[in-house]
C-alpha positions as CSV (number, residue, x, y, z in Angstrom):
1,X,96.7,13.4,-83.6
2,X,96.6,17.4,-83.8
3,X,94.5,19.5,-86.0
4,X,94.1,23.0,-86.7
5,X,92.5,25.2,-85.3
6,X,89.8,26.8,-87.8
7,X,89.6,22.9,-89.1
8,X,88.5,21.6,-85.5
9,X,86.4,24.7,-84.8
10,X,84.6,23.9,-88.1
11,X,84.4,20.4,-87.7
12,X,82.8,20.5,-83.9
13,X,80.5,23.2,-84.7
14,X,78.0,25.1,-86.9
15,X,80.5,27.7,-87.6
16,X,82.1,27.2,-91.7
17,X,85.8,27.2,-92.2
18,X,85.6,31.1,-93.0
19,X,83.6,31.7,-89.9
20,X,85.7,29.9,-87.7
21,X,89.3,31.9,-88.9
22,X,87.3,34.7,-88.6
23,X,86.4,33.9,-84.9
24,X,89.8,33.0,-84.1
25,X,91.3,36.6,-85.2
26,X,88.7,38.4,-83.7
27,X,89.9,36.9,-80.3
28,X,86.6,34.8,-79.5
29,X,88.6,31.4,-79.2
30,X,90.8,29.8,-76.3
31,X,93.1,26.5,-76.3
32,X,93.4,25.9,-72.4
33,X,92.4,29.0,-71.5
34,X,95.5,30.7,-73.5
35,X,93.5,33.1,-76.2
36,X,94.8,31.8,-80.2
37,X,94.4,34.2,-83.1
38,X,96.8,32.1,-85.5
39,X,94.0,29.4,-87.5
40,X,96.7,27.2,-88.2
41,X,97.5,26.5,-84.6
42,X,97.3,22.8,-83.6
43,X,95.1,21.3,-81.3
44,X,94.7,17.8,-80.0
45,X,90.9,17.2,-80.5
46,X,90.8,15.0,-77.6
47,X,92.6,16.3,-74.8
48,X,93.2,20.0,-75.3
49,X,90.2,22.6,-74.2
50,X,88.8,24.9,-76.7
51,X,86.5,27.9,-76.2
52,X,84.0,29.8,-78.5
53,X,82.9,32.6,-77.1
54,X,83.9,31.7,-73.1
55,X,81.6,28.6,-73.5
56,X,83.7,24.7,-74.5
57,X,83.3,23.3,-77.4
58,X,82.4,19.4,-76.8
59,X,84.6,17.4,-79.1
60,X,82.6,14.2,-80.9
61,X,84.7,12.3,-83.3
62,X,81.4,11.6,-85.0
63,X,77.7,12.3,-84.7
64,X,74.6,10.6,-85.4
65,X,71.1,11.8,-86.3
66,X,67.7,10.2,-86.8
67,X,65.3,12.5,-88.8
68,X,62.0,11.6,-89.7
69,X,62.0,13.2,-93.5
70,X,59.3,14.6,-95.0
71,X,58.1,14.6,-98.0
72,X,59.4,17.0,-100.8
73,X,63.1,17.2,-99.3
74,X,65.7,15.8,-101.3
75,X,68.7,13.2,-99.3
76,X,71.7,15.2,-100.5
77,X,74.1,17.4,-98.7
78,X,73.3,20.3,-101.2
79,X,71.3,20.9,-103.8
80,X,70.7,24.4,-106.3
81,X,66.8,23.8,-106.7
82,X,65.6,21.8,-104.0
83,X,65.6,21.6,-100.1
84,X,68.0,18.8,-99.0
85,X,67.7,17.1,-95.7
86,X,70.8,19.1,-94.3
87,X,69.4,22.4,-94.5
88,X,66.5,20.8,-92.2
89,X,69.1,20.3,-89.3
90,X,68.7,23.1,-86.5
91,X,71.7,25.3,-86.8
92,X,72.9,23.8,-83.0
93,X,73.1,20.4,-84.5
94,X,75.3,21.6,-88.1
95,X,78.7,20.9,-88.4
96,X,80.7,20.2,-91.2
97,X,80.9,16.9,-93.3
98,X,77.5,15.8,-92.5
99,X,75.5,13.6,-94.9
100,X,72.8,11.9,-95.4
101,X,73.6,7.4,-95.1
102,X,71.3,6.2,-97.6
103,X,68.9,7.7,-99.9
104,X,64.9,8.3,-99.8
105,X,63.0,9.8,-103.0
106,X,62.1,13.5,-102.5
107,X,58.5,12.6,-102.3
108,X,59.0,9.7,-100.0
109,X,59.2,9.8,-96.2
110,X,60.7,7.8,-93.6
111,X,63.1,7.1,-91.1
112,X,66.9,8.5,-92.5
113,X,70.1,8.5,-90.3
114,X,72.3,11.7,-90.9
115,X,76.3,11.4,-89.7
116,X,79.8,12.2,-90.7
117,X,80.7,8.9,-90.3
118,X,81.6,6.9,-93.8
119,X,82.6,4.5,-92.3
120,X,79.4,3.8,-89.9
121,X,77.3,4.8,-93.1
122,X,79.2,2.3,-95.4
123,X,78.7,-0.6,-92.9
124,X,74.9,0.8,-92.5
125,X,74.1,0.5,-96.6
126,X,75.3,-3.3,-96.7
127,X,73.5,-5.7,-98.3
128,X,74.1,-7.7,-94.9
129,X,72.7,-5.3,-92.5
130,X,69.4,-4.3,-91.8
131,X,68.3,-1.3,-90.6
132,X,65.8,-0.9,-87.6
133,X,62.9,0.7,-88.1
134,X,60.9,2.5,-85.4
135,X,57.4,3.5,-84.7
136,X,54.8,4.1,-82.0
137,X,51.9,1.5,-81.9
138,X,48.5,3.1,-80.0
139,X,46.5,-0.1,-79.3
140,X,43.0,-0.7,-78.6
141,X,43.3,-2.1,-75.5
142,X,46.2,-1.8,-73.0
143,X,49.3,-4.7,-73.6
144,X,50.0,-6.8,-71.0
145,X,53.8,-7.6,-70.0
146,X,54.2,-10.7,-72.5
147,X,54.7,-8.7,-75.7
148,X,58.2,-7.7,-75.1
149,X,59.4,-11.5,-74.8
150,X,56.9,-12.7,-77.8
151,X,58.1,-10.1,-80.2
152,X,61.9,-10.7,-79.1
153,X,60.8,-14.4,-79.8
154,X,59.3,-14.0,-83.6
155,X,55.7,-13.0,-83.9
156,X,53.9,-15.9,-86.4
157,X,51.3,-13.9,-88.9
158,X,47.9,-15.1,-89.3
159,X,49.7,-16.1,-92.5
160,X,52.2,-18.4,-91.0
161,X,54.5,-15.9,-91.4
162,X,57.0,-16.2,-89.2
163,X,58.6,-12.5,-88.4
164,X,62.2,-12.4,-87.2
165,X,63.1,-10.6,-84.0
166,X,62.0,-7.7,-82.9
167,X,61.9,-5.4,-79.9
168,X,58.8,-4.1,-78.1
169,X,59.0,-1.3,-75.3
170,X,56.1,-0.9,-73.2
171,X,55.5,2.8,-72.8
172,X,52.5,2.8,-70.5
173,X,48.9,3.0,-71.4
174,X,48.3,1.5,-74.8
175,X,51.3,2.9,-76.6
176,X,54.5,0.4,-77.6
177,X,57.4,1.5,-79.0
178,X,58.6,-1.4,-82.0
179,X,62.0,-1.4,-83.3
180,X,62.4,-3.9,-86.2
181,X,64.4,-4.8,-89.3
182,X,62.1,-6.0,-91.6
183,X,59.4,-4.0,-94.0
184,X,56.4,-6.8,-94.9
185,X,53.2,-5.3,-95.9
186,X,51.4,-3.8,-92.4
187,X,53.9,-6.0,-90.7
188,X,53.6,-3.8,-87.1
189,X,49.6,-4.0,-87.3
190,X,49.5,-8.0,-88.1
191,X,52.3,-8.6,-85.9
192,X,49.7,-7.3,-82.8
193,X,47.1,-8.9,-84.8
194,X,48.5,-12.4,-84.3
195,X,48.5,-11.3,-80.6
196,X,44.9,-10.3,-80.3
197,X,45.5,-6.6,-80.3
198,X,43.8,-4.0,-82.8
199,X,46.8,-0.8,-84.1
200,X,45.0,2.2,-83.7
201,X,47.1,4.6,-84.9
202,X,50.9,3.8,-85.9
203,X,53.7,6.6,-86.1
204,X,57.2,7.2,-86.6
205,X,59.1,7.6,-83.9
206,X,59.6,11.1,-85.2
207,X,57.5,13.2,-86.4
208,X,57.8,14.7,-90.1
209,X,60.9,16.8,-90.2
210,X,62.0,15.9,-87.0
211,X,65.7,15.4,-85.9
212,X,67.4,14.2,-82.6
213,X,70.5,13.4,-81.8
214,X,70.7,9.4,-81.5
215,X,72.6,7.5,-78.4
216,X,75.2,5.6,-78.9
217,X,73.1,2.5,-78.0
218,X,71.0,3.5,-80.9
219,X,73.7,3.7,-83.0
220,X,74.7,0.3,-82.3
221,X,71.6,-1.6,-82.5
222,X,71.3,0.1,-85.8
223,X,73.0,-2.9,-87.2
224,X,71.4,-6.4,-87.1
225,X,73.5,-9.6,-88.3
C-alpha cells in the first residue's frame, strides 16, 4: 500500500508533516535515488528507498520503547502545563503518532512502554494480560546456576506464597536481571529470600528518564497468558 511522501517522511522520522514538505521542496529527499519535490508523491513504505539528506530512511511499521519515567512527568502525548513523557524521547527516537500504552500518575515512576501501535497497546492494557516488569537484583552473595530454573518454576514465599513464573538472567557477579508479571509487596526481595539470598539494592532496568528502543523479543514476551 502507497503513501505519500511528506506522510511517510513524517511518520519514519523526527521531522513534522510541515518539516518534511518543506524537506522535500528544498530537494533534500530521494525515492530510489530519483530526487522528489512533489509531497504528494507516493511511495511504497516497504519496498521503495527513500533518502533525507543522502542518508536512508529505515522504514518500521511500528516502534516500541521502554522508558523508565520519572517522577513529575505526565503519560500524555501533550500537555499545555506539564512535561509529558513524549517530550522526554531523544529527538532520534520522535516520530509521529507516538503515545504513551497505559497511564502512570505524574508523581509516580515506573516501567511505561511508548509505541504507535494501538493495536499492540490495546492488547497490552487488557484485563487478561500482564505486563512484565523488570529490575536488576545486586545480591549479597553471588547466585549459583539453579535460580534461573527455580524462578521459571514458581518461587514459594516464606509465606506459602506461591509466585507464578518468572524469568531470572544471570548477569555475572551478584547482579540478576528478573522479568515478572506480578506486583506482591517486595515480591523480588522475598522471592531470593525464600532462596537464601539477601537483595542488596534492586533497580529498574532503566534508570529514571531513561528510554531504549525495545527488541522485538521484548515486545513479545510483553504479554503473558
Amino acid at each position: 500500500m502507497k503513501e505519500r511522501l511528506d506522510k511517510f517522511i513524517a511518520s519514519q522520522t523526527a521531522l513534522s508533516r510541515k518539516e518534511a514538505q518543506k524537506a522535500i521542496r528544498s530537494r533534500r529527499v530521494t525515492v530510489k535515488d530519483d530526487t522528489i519535490t512533489a509531497v504528494d508523491y507516493k511511495v511504497a513504505p516497504d519496498r521503495d528507498t527513500v533518502t533525507l539528506d543522502g542518508k536512508p530512511i529505515t522504514y518500521r511499521q511500528f516502534v516500541y520503547y521502554m522508558m523508565d519515567k520519572p517522577s513529575g512527568v505526565v503519560s500524555a502525548t501533550e500537555d499545555r502545563d506539564e512535561r509529558t513523557v513524549i517530550d522526554l524521547l531523544p529527538p532520534a527516537l520522535r516520530r509521529d503518532g507516538l503515545f504513551p500504552a497505559g497511564r502512570l500518575d505524574k508523581d509516580t515512576t515506573g516501567l511505561l512502554i511508548i509505541t504507535d501501535d494501538g493495536d499492540y497497546a490495546h492488547r497490552m492494557l487488557s484485563p487478561k494480560k500482564h505486563v512484565m516488569k523488570r529490575y536488576i537484583a545486586t545480591l549479597d552473595r553471588e547466585p549459583d546456576g539453579s535460580i534461573p530454573e527455580r524462578f521459571s518454576q514458581g518461587v514459594t514465599l516464606g509465606d506459602g506464597t506461591v509466585c507464578k513464573s518468572a524469568v531470572a538472567d544471570l548477569l555475572g557477579g551478584v547482579r540478576v536481571a528478573v522479568q515478572l508479571s506480578e506486583g506482591k509487596y517486595h515480591q523480588v526481595k522475598r522471592m531470593f529470600a525464600a532462596l537464601g539470598y539477601h537483595v542488596e539494592a534492586l533497580d529498574p532496568a532503566l534508570s529514571p528518564g531513561e528510554v531504549r528502543e525495545m527488541t522485538a523479543e521484548e515486545a513479545d514476551t510483553v504479554f503473558l497468558v
